[in-house]
C-alpha positions as CSV (number, residue, x, y, z in Angstrom):
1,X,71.1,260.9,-99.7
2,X,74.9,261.6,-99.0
3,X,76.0,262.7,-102.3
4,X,79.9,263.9,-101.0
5,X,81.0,260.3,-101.4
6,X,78.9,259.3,-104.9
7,X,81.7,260.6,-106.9
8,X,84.3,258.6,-104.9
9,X,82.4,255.6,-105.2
10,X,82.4,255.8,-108.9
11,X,86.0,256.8,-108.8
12,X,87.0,253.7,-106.8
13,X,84.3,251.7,-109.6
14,X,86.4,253.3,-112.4
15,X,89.7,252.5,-111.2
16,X,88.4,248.8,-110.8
17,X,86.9,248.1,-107.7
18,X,83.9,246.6,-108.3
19,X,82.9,246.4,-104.7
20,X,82.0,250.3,-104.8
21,X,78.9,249.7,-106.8
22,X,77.6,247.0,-103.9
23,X,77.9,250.7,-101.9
24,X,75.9,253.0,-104.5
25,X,73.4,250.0,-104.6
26,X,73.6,249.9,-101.1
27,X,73.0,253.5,-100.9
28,X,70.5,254.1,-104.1
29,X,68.4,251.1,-104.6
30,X,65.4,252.5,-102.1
31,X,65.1,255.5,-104.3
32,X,65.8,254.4,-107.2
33,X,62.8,251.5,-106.7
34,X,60.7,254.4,-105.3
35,X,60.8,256.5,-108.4
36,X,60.7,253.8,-110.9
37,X,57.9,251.8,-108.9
38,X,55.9,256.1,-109.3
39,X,56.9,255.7,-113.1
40,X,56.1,252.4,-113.9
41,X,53.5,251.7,-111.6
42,X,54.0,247.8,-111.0
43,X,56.5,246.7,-108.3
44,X,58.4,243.9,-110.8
45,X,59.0,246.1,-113.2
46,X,60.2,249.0,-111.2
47,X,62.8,245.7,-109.6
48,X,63.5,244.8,-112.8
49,X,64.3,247.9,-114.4
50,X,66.2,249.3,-111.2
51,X,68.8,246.1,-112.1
52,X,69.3,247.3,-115.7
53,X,70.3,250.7,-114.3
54,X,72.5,249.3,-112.1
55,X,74.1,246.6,-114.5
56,X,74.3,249.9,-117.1
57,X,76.3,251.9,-114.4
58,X,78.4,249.6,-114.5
59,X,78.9,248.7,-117.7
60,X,79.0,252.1,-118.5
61,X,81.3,253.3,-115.7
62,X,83.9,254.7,-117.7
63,X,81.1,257.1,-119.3
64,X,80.6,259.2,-116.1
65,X,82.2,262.0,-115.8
66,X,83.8,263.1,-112.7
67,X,82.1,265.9,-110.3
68,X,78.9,265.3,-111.9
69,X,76.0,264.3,-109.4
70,X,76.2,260.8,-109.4
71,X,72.0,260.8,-109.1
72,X,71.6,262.7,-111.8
73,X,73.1,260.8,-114.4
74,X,71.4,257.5,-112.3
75,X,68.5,258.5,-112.7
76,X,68.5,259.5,-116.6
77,X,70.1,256.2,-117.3
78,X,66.9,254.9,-115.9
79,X,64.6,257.4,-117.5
80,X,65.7,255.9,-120.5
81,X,65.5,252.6,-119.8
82,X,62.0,253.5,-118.6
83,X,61.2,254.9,-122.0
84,X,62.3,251.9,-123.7
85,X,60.4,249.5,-121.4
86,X,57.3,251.7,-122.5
87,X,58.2,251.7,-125.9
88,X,58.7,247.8,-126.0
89,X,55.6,247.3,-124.4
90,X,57.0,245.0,-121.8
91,X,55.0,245.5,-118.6
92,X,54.0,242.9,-116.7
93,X,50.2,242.5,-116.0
94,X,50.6,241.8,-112.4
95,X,50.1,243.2,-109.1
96,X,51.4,243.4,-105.5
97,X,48.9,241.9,-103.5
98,X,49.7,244.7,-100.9
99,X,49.6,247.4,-104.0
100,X,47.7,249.6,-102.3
101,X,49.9,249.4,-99.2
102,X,53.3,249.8,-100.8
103,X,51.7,253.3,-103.0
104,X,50.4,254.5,-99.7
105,X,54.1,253.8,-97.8
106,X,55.5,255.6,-100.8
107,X,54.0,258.7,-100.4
108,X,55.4,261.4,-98.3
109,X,52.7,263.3,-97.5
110,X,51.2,260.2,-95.5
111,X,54.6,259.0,-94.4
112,X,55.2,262.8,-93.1
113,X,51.8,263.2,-91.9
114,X,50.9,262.7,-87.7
115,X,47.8,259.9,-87.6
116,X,45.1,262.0,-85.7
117,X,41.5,259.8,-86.2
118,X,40.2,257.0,-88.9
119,X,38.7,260.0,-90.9
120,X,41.3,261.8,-91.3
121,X,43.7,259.1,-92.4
122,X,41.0,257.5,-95.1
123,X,40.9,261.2,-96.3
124,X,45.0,261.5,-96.7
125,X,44.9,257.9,-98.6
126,X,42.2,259.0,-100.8
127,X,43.8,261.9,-101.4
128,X,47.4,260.3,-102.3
129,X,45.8,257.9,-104.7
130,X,43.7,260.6,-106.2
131,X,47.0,262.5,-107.1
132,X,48.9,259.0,-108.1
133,X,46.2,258.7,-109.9
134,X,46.2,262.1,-112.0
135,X,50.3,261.8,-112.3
136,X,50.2,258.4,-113.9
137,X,47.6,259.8,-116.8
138,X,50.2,263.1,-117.4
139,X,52.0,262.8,-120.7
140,X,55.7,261.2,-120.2
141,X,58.1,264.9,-120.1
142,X,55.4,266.3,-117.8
143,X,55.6,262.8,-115.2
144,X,59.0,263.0,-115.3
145,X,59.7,265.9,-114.1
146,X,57.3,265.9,-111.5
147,X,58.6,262.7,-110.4
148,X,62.0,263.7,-109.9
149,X,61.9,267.3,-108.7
150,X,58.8,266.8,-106.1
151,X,59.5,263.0,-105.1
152,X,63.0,263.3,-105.5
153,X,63.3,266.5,-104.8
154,X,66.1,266.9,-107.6
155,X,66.6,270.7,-108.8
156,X,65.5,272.5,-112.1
157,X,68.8,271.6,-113.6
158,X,69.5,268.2,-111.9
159,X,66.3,266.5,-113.5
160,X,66.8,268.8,-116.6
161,X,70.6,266.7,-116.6
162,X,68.6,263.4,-115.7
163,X,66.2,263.8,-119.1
164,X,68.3,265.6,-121.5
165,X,66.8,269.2,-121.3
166,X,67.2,272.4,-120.3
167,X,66.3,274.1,-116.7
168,X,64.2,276.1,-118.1
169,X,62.3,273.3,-119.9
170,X,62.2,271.3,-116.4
171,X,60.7,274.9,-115.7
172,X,57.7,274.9,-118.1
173,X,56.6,271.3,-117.9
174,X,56.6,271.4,-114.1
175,X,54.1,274.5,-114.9
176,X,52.1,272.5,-117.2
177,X,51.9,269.3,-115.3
178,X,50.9,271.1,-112.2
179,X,47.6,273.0,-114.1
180,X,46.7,270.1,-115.5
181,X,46.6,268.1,-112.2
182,X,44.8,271.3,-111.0
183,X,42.2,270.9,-113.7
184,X,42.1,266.9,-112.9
185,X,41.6,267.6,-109.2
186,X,40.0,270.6,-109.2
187,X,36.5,268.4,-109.5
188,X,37.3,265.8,-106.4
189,X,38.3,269.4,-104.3
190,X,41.6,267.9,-103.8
C-alpha cells in the first residue's frame, strides 16, 4: 500500500476536503475488510465494522497527528472497535454462503502459491483452514498481533502503535502466539 501520500490525504481531510477520505477508502477498504473479516470471522461484520472505522476517521480527523503512518492509527481505531463489538456481543450469526471460498481467497499462502495437481491444492486449503482455525481460538493480544504483523505485514512497532503497546510487547506475544499454534498444529503435522 502507498503510504507516501496517506499523510497528504489526511492533510487535505483536515483542512476540509472531505473528498480525500473517498481516496483512503479507496485505497484501504480491501485491507482493512481483510484483516477485520481474519478478526471477526463473519464477512457482515468485518463490512460493518470497516464503516465505523471509516466514519471514526473522519469524525476524528483532527485527532491524527501528522507524519504518523496513516495505517497504523487505521488500524488501532479498528482494533478497538473490534474489541467493543466483542465485548457487546453483537455478532451476527450468519454466514457467506461462499465462506469457505472468501477464507481460502484471503490467504496468501494459497493466493501466492503455483496450482500444481488436485492433491496438492486440497492439502494447501486444509492446511490454511487448519491455521485459521488455530488463530481464531488464540487469546485476543496474541490474534492481534499475528494478524497485523504476518497478514499485514505491519512492523514490531507499527502494530505495537495500532494496539497501544510496546515493540517489545508485539515482540513477546508474537512468541507466544506462534508456540501455541505450534502446540495446536503440531498433532495435524502442519
Amino acid at each position: 500500500m502507498p503510504t507516501n501520500d496517506d499523510g497528504e490525504l489526511m492533510a487535505r481531510l483536515c483542512g476540509g476536503e472531505d473528498r480525500a477520505l473517498d481516496a483512503l477508502m479507496d485505497r484501504w477498504q480491501m485491507p482493512l475488510r481483510r484483516f477485520l473479516y481474519r478478526y471477526l470471522h463473519n464477512e457482515a461484520d468485518a463490512c460493518d465494522v470497516a464503516e465505523q472505522t471509516f466514519v471514526r476517521i473522519y469524525r476524528h480527523r483532527e485527532k491524527y497527528r501528522p507524519g504518523a503512518k496513516f495505517s497504523t492509527w487505521m488500524f488501532s481505531i479498528a482494533l478497538n472497535l473490534c474489541r467493543d463489538h466483542a465485548r457487546h456481543g453483537r455478532s451476527r450469526p450468519v454466514v457467506s454462503l461462499d465462506h469457505e471460498a472468501l477464507g481460502a481467497a484471503m490467504d496468501r499462502a494459497s493466493a501466492d502459491a503455483p496450482s500444481s495437481s488436485p492433491d496438492v491444492d486440497l492439502l494447501r486449503a486444509e492446511t490454511a483452514a487448519a491455521v485459521r482455525s488455530a488463530i481464531e481460538v488464540l487469546p485476543e493480544p496474541l490474534r492481534a498481533a499475528v494478524l497485523l504483523c504476518e497478514y499485514e505485514e505491519l512492523s514490531h512497532s507499527e502494530a505495537a502503535a495500532a494496539v497501544g503497546c510496546s515493540a517489545k510487547a508485539i515482540e513477546t506475544r508474537l512468541y507466544r502466539a506462534r508456540q501455541m499454534l505450534r502446540n495446536t498444529l503440531k498433532p495435524q503435522k502442519i
